[in-house]
Every structure is written in C-alpha cells, then in structure tokens.
C-alpha positions, -999 to +999 in steps of 0.1 A: +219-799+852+214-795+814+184-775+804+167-773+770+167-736+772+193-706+783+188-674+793+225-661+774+225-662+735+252-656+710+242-629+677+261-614+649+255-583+636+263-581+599+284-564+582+279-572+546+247-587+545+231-602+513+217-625+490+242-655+485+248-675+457+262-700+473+235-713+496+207-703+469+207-736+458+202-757+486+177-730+498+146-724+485+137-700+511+159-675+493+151-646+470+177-629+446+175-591+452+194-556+440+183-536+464+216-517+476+203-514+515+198-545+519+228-551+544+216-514+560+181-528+567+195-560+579+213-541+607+184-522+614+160-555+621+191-570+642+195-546+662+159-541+671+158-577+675+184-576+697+171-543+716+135-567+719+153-594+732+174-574+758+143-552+771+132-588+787+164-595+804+177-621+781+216-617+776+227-614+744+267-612+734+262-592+707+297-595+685+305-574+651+310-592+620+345-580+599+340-564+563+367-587+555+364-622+546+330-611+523+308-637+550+270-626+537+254-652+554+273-645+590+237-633+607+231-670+611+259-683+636+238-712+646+253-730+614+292-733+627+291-733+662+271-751+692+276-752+730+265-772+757+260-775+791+292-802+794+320-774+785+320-785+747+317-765+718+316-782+683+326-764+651+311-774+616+314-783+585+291-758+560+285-765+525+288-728+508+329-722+509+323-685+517+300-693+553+332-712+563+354-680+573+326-674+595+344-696+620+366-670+641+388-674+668+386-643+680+347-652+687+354-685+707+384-663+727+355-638+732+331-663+749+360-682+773+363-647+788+324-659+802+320-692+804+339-721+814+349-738+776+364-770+782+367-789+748+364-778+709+349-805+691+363-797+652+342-813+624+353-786+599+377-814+585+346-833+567+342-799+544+372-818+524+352-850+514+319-828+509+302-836+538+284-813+563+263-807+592+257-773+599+247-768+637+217-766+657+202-762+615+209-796+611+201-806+646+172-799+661+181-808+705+162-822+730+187-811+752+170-831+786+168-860+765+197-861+748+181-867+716+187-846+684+164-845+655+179-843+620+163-843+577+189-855+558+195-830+533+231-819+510+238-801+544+233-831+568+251-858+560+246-895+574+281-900+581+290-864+597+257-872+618+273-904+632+302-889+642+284-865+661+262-893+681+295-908+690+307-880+702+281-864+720+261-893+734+231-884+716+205-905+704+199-895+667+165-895+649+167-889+611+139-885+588+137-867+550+117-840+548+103-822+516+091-786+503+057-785+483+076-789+455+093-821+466+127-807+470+144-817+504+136-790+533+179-774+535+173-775+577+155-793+605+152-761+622+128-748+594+109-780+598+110-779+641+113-763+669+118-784+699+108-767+734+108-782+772+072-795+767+061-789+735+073-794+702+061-772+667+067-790+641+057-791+602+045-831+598+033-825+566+066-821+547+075-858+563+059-874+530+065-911+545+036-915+567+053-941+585+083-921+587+058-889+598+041-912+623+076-921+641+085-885+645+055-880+662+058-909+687+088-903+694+082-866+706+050-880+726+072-905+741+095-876+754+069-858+769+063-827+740+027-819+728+036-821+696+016-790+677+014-790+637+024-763+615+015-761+575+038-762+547+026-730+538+031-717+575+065-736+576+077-721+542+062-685+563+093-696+590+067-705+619+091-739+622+123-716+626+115-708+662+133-707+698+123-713+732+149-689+753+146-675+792+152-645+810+174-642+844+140-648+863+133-678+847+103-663+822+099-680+787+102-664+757+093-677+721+111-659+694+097-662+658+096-639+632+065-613+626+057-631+590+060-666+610+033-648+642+009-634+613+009-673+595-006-688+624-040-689+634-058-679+663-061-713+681-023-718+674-010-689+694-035-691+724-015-728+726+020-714+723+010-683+747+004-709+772+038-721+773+058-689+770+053-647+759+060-644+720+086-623+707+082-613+675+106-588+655+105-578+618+127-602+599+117-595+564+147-582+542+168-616+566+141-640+560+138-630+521+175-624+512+193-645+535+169-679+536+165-678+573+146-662+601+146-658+640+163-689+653+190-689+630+202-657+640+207-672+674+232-695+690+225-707+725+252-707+749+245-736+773+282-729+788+285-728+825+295-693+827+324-686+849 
C-alpha cells in the first residue's frame, strides 16, 4: 500500500558545494558569499544531519557527490529524481544547466541493488524547449491521495506539469505563490509541507484569496489540519519540512534549526503532537545554497527487494 511517508531516504554529500549563479536568480533565498569553507562546513552540517537522522533508525543511502562535473547545488537531490511506491522513478527537467549533470547513472544502478525499480520515467527532454519541473520542489505529494500540489513558477511549468498528471495519475492543484516582495516563491516545497494528517503551509504568500481559500479546502477535504506559517517564518524555511519514519514506525519531522527557532510556542506543541522534531544546523546550506532540510532529502518509496 502507498504511504505518504518512508522510513529509507536518499542524501548527497557534496563535494563542491557553493553559492550558484545559476539558480540565484530564480532564488531569492540565496546569498552570494567568499568564504573559502563554505563547501567544508557544508559537509560538516550533512554529515551531522545525516548522523541525527541515523541515531533514530531512519535509513539513509548516503552516496558521494564527484569533484567532476562542478554540480554546486548537488546537496539537493530532491530536484531530479522521485520514487514511488509503484516501481517508478521520474527524472527531471532543471532550469540551471550545471544542476543537470547531477542526474547519474551510477546513482539509480546504486538504488536497484535495493529496491525493486521497475520503470524510469525521463522528463529531462523538456530542458530543450525551456521547460522544467524540478521534483518533489515543484511537487509537493499527497502520496495517499494521489494529489500533488504545485506554484507555478520559471521552474514549474504548466505543460511539464500536465505531462506528469498523465503519467502518474495524479490529480494536480496549481496555485501562484509570492515572496514579500511579490516575486514568485522558486518551490512549493518552500511554501508546504504535506504530512499524513496535517499540512504546514505558508497561506499568506497565495495573494489570491480565492486562490488561498481553495488551497485550504482542498487540504481540509483530504483530511490535513492545515497549520499556517508566516512569510517571514516561510522565508526562515519552516515550509521546507519532511514528515519521515523510523523502522518502528515512529515519526520524525525534519526542519532546519533557523526554521524550529522561527516558530512559536503554540506552533511546535501542535507539530510535537504529530511526530518528534529533528532539527540540524543548516545555516551555511540554507544561506549559500537557497534551500534547507527537505531538499537535501529524496524519499525512496521503492519496494525494496
């Protein structure tokens, strides 16, 4: 049966970590930087994110990134690949030209040697008209419902979106979604974070209040308590979260520290109710690279072999 959350997770460590000017502009969440450990202290939070994550019996195939293609952005591999429950795994299409090596064979040979992968699902092709999707950023999943959530932004494209519904069987949700500034939010998953029965998301930065009031029925209508972040607690990451398992069936949310320490009191006491919160020291990721704890994460819904 498909589940909305796994106990087995896919991470990259980097390599050559950094600020990229490629996905700067898309990305608001990013700050240019010259400090020359930046890629060192990247590796430092990763792997005590990954040693936080382990300690609770959560699985995590941990695979090395290569010096070689330069791939500064590869912490985040929720961007090219996703994998479900049915044996497929889809490959995207990603704006920036240099996340696009991230895409490795050697990655998906790697995860067959677990888990029973049926069917590659290639959208890379669409990177030739200038059209992208960019994983489980772009698509937020209610995997039990087969619904996915998705702001249209430069890296979510209508038409890329539509192939995906026909493909997966998915009903799709779209909705725009906006920074203080008014420039479009780059992924849903900054915006949401879907759980089993609950759903965090930043309402405020849905500037159509019909469009905002939508959202919200529809995740009533699939059972979530929908609980609302801020903008300024959204551009803290407390949308970029994850609901994951251990083998005993315990809950974890993952968020960042900065995304914990934006949210009040009242907030966590409600999230502690669904699941313990894990929450590692993402700072030099969150400020360099744009993104936080869910990003560095790909779930692996596989059946494992």
């Amino acid at each position: 049966m498909q589940e909305q959350i796994t106990s087995n997770v896919l991470m990259i460590r980097p390599v050559n970590f950094n600020f990229n000017e490629q996905t700067a502009e898309s990305n608001k969440f990013q700050s240019k930087g010259t400090d020359e450990n930046i890629n060192f202290s990247a590796q430092v939070a990763f792997d005590q994110f990954v040693e936080q994550l382990e300690l609770r019996g959560i699985n995590v195939m941990v695979i090395e990134d290569t010096p070689e293609p330069f791939t500064p952005d590869s912490i985040f591999p929720n961007n090219w690949i996703s994998m479900h429950h049915s044996g497929k795994v889809i490959l995207y299409p990603m704006e920036a030209p240099n996340r696009r090596a991230e895409r490795r064979k050697d990655i998906l040979d790697k995860i067959k040697q677990k888990y029973d992968l049926n069917v590659v699902l290639d959208f890379t092709h669409y990177e030739e008209e200038n059209k992208f999707l960019e994983g489980t950023g772009s698509l937020v999943l209610d995997r039990i419902h087969r619904v996915a959530f998705a702001c249209i932004s430069t890296r979510t494209n209508p038409e890329v979106l539509a192939a995906w519904k026909k493909q997966m069987n998915y009903d799709l949700v779209t909705f725009n979604a906006f920074d203080q500034n008014q420039h479009p939010i780059y992924h849903t998953n900054v915006v949401m974070c879907m759980g089993d029965t609950f759903c965090v998301i930043c309402l405020e930065s849905i500037s159509d209040l019909d469009e905002r009031l939508i959202i919200k029925q529809k995740l009533e209508s699939l059972g979530k308590e929908v609980i609302e972040i801020s903008l300024d607690q959204m551009n803290e990451f407390a949308g970029n979260m994850l609901l994951v398992k251990n083998k005993s069936e315990k809950k974890f949310l993952v968020m960042s520290d900065r995304a914990y320490k934006s949210l009040s009191n009242n907030q966590v006491e409600l999230l502690e109710e669904y699941a313990e919160i894990i929450h590692p020291d993402l700072s030099v990721i969150e400020t360099y690279g744009g993104g936080s704890a869910r990003c560095m994460i790909a779930e692996i819904h596989l059946p494992e072999i």
